[in-house]
C-alpha positions as CSV (number, residue, x, y, z in Angstrom):
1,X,103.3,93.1,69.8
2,X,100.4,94.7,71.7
3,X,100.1,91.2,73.9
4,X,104.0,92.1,74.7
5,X,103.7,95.2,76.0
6,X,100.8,94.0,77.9
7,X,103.0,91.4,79.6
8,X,106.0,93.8,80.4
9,X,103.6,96.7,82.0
10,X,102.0,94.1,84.3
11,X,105.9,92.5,85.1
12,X,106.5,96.0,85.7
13,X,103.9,96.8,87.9
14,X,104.4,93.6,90.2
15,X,108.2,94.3,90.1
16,X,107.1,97.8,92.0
17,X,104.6,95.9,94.2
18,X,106.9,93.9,95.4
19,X,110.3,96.1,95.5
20,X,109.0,99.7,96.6
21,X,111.4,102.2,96.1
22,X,112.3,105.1,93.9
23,X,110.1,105.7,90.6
24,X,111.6,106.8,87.5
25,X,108.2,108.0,85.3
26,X,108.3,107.7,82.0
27,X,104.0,108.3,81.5
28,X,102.9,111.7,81.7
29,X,100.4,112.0,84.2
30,X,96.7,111.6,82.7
31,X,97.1,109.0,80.4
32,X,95.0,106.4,80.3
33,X,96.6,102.9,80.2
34,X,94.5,99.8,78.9
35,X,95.5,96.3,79.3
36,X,93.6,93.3,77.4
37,X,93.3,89.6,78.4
38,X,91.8,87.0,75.9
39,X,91.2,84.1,76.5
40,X,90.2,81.3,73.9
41,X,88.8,78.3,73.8
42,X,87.8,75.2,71.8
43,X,85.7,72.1,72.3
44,X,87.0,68.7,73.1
45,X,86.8,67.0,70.0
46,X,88.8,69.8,68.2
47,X,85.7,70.6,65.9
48,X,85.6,74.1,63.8
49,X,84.2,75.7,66.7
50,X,86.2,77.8,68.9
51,X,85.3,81.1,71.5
52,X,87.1,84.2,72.5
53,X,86.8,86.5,75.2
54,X,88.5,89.7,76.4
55,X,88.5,91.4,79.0
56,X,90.0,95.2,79.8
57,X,91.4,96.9,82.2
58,X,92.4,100.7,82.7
59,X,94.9,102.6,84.7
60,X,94.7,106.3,85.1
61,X,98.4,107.9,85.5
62,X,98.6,110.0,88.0
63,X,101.7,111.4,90.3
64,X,102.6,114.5,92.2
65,X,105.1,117.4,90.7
66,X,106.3,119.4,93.3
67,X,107.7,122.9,92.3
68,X,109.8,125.0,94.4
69,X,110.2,128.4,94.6
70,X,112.5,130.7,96.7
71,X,112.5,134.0,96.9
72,X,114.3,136.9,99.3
73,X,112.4,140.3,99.6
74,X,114.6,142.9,99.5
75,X,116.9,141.2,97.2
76,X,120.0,143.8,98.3
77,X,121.1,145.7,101.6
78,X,123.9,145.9,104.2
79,X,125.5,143.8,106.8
80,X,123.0,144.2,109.6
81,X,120.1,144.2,107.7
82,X,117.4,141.6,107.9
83,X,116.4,139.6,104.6
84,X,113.0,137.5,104.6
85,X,112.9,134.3,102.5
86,X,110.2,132.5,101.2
87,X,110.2,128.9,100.0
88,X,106.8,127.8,98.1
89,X,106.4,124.3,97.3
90,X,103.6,123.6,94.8
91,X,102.1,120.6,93.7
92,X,101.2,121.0,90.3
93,X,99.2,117.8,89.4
94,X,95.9,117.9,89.3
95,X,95.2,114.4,90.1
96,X,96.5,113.3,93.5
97,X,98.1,114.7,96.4
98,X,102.1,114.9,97.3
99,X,102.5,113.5,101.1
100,X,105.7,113.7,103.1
101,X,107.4,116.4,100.9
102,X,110.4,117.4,103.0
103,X,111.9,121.1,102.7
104,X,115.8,121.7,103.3
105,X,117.3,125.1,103.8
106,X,121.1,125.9,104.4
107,X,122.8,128.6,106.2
108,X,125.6,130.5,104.5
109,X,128.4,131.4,106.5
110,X,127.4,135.4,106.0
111,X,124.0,135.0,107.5
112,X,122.5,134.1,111.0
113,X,118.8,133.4,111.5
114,X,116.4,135.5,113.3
115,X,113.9,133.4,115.7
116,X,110.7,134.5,116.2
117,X,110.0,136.3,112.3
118,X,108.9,133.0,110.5
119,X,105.5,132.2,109.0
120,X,105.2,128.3,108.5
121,X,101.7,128.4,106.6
122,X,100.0,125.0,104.6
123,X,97.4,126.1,102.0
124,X,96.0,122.8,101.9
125,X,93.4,122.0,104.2
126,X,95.0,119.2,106.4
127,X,98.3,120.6,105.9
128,X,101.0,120.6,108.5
129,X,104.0,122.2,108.6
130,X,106.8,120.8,111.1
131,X,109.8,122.8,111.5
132,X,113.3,121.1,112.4
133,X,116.7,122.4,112.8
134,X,120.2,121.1,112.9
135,X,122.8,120.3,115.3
136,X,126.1,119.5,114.4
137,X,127.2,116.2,116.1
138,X,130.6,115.7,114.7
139,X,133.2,117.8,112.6
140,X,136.1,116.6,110.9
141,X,137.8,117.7,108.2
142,X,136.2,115.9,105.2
143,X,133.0,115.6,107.1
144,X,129.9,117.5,108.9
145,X,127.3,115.3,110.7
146,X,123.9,116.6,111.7
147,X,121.0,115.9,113.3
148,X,117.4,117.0,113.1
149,X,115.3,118.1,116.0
150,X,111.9,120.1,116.2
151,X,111.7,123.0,116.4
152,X,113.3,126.5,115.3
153,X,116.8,127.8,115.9
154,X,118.0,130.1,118.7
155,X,118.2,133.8,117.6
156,X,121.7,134.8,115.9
157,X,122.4,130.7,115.1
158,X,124.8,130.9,111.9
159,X,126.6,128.4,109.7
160,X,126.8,125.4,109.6
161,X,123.4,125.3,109.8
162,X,120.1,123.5,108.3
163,X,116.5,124.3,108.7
164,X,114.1,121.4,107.4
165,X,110.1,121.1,107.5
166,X,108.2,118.9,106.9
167,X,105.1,118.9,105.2
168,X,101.9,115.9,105.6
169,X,100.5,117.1,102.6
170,X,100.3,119.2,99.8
171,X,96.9,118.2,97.2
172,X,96.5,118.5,93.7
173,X,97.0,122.1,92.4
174,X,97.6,123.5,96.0
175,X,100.8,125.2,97.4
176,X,102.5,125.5,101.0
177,X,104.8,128.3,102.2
178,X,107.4,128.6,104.4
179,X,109.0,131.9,105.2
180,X,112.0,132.7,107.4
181,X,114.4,135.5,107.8
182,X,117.5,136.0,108.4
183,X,120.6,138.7,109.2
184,X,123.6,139.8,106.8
185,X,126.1,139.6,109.4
């Protein structure tokens, strides 16, 4: 049974060589697989006499776990009044890094952004944080389309609206933080 799961690891393995895509995990990082070949032997003339050899091989498991936290500071006031939020994303694997971790933010209709008061700051050494906004390129009545473009928004820009960034890196155990804030309008 142990030669079995052997074979279907390995299958597995070169099935997400050669088809990359999403990875459903199953392992929890740190756990330390071992696969073992044997191979055996006999001499020619089918005598008593027969060798076996094995071979191991071990894979550590190890895959980021991003976290995100938001939070809004104060967490009431009036229309007018200018709320700052701050989005933390934190890797919490100890073992490797998290590249590419993309950020996405929405406007609500009862809020407009306020250009100028954001802090975009990477606590990993490396880090960069890329800002993007929206533009809406078509409306319709079942659908919105946007598109992405550097940089922030113009002061006072409202719903529908996005706010994206994007992040190089975050390593194991470390954090990034992106803060913004906006009006109550």
């Amino acid at each position: 049974m142990g030669a079995r799961r052997a074979i279907a690891v390995i299958l597995m393995l070169v099935a997400g060589a050669i088809c990359p895509g999403r990875a459903e995990a199953g392992t929890t990082e740190g756990t330390l697989l071992t696969n073992i070949a044997t191979a055996t032997y006999s001499t020619m003339q089918n005598l008593e006499f027969s060798v076996s050899y094995n071979s191991t091989a071990r894979v550590l498991v190890a895959f980021p776990s991003v976290q995100l936290q938001k939070t809004v500071s104060p967490t009431f006031d009036c229309p007018g009044a200018t709320v700052t939020f701050c989005v933390y994303a934190v890797n919490t694997s100890t073992l490797t890094s998290a590249f590419d971790v993309v950020i996405k933010d929405t406007f609500t209709d009862t809020m407009a952004y306020v250009a100028g008061q954001n802090n975009w700051a990477g606590n990993t050494t490396g880090a960069a944080i890329v800002a993007y906004r929206s533009i809406a390129t078509a409306f319709g009545p079942w659908f919105e389309q946007f598109d992405f473009v550097n940089g922030e928004p113009p002061d006072g820009q409202a719903y529908p609206y996005y706010l994206r960034w994007a992040i190089n890196i975050i390593g194991p155990g470390k954090s990034a933080l992106v803060c913004f804030k906006m009006r109550i309008l």
